[in-house]
N, C-alpha and C positions, 0 to 999 in steps of 0.2 A: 504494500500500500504506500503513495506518496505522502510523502511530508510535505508541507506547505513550507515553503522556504521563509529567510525571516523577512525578508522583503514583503513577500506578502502578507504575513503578520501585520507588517508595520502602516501599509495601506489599505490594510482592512476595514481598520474605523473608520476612514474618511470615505472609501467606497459607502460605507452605510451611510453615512451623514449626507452622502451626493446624491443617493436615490430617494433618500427621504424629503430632500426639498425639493428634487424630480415628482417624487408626488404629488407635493405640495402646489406646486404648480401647474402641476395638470388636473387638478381638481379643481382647482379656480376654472369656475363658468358664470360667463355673461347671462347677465339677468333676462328674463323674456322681457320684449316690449310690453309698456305699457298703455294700452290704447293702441294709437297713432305713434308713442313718441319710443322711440329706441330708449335700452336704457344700457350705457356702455358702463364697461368693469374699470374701474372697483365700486360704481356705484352698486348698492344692493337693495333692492325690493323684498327678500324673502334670505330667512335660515341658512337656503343651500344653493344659493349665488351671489357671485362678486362677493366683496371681501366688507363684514360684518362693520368695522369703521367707517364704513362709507354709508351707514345706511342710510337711505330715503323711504317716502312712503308712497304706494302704487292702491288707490282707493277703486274702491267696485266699479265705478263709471269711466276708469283708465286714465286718472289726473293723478299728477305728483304733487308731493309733498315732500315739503323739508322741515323738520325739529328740532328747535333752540331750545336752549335748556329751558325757557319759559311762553313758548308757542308755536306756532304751527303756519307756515307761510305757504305759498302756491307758488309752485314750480314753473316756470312760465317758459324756458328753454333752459337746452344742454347741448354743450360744446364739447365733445369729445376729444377733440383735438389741443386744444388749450386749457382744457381739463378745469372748463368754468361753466357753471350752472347762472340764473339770474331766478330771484324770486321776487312775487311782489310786495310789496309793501301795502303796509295794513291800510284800510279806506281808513276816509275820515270818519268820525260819530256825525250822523245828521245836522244840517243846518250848523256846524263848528268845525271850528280851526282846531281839533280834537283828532287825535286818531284812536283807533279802536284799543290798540296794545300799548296805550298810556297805563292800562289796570296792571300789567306785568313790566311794565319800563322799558320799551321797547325792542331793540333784537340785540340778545343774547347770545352767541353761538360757545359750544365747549370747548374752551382752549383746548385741552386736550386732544381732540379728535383734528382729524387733517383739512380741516376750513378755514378758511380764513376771507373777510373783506376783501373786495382788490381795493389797488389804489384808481381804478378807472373811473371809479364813482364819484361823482360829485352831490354831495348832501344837501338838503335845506332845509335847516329848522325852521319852526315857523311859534307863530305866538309865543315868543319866549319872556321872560322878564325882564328888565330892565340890567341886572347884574350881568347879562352875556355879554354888555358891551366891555366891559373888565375881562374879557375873553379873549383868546389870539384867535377868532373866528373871526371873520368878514363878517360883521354888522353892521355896515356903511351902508350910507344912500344907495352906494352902487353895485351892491351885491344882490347875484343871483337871481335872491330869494324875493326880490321888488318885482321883476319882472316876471314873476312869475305867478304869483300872484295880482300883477295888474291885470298878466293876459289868461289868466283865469277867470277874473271877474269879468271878462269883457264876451269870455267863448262860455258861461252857466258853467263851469269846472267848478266842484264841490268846496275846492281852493280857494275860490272865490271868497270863500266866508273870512279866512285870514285877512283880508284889508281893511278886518273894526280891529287886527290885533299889530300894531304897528313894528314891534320888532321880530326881526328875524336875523338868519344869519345863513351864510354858506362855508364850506370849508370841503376840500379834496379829502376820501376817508382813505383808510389803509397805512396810516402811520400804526405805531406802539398802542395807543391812547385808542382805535379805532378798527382795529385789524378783527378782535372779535365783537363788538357790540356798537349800536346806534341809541342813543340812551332818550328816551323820552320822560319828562315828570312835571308836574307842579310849580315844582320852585326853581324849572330851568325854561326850558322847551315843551311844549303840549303838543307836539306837531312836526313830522317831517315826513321830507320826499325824497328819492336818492334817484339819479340818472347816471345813466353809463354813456360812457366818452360822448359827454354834452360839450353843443357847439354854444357857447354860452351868445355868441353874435348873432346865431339865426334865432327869428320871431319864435314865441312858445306855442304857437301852432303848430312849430314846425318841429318840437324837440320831440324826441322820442317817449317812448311811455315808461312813466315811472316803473325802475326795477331797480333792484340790488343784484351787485354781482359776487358771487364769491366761487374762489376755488378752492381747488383741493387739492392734493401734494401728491404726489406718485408712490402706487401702493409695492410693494414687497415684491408680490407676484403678478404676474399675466399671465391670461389665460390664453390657450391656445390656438391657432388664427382657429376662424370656424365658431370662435366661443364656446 
């Protein structure tokens, strides 16, 4: 009978440790579409696809979701390729410069987990207090969040109601301070809107529809072509 030489011995254990993350990786499978909308790996709709840190949520009527540690926003697109999703931001409460997810302080996300803000975004508080101006945010006459609120109240946008609440502010998110969370409250800001690569010089007819962008970091494994 042969003897296993000590060579072999000695690359034994790393054979085993190479087939086990060979496994590992070919059990990563791509989530089924949901609805209409693909849903590329690592994000995961369910237990036994894509990779569990990425999860999202795939609801009965085939819409996405994504959850902060304090709610639950609408998937509105996915980028597979630059590995950035965009959700939308909570409406306003009726008739106010209020948004809905003032109750939990608005978006949250778990540091821990592989999301984060991008910096594409540009933010708009809105009805905020009087202290913002002691802020490094643009609360000038000539930020942003003026015109947006003019050409809200001019097109019936819900926004509109923001021009009885006369401060606001903008600022580009994605720094330290802004990477996981968009803070709404009381004794700050009652109200924001976030836009992705906003042309701030074209009319607000013309801006895109309020979303939040954020990505997510590249997972451990991939799955194999084919999904």
């Amino acid at each position: 009978m042969a003897v296993p030489s000590d060579s072999f011995r000695r690359l034994f254990p790393a054979l085993l440790l190479l087939l086990a993350f060979s496994g590992n990786a070919l059990s990563a499978r791509q989530c089924a579409d949901c609805g209409s909308t693909s849903v590329p790996y690592p994000l995961s709709t369910a237990p036994d696809c894509g990779d569990p840190r990425y999860k999202i949520r795939c609801n009965s009527t085939g819409n996405l979701f994504f959850d902060t540690l304090n709610n639950t926003y609408a998937i509105s697109s996915i980028d597979p390729d630059s590995k950035r999703l965009m959700i939308e931001p909570a409406p306003f409460l009726p008739h106010t410069c209020v948004t809905e997810d003032i109750s939990t302080g608005g978006i949250l996300l778990n540091s821990s987990l592989p999301f984060n803000i991008t910096g594409s975004n540009t933010i708009l508080y809105l009805n905020c207090t009087d202290a913002l101006f002691n802020s490094p945010l643009n609360c000038s006459s000539d930020s942003a969040c003026h015109a947006y609120i003019n050409g809200s109240l001019n097109a019936g946008n819900p926004a509109g109601a923001c021009s009885k609440e006369p401060v606001c502010c903008s600022f580009k998110a994605g720094g330290s301070t802004t990477a996981h969370r968009i803070r709404v409250r009381t004794s700050g800001c009652r109200a924001y809107r976030a836009f992705v690569n906003l042309d701030e010089s074209l009319p607000v007819g013309q801006w895109p529809a309020p979303a939040l962008e954020l990505e997510w970091a590249s997972s451990a494994a991939e799955p194999p072509n084919g999904g």
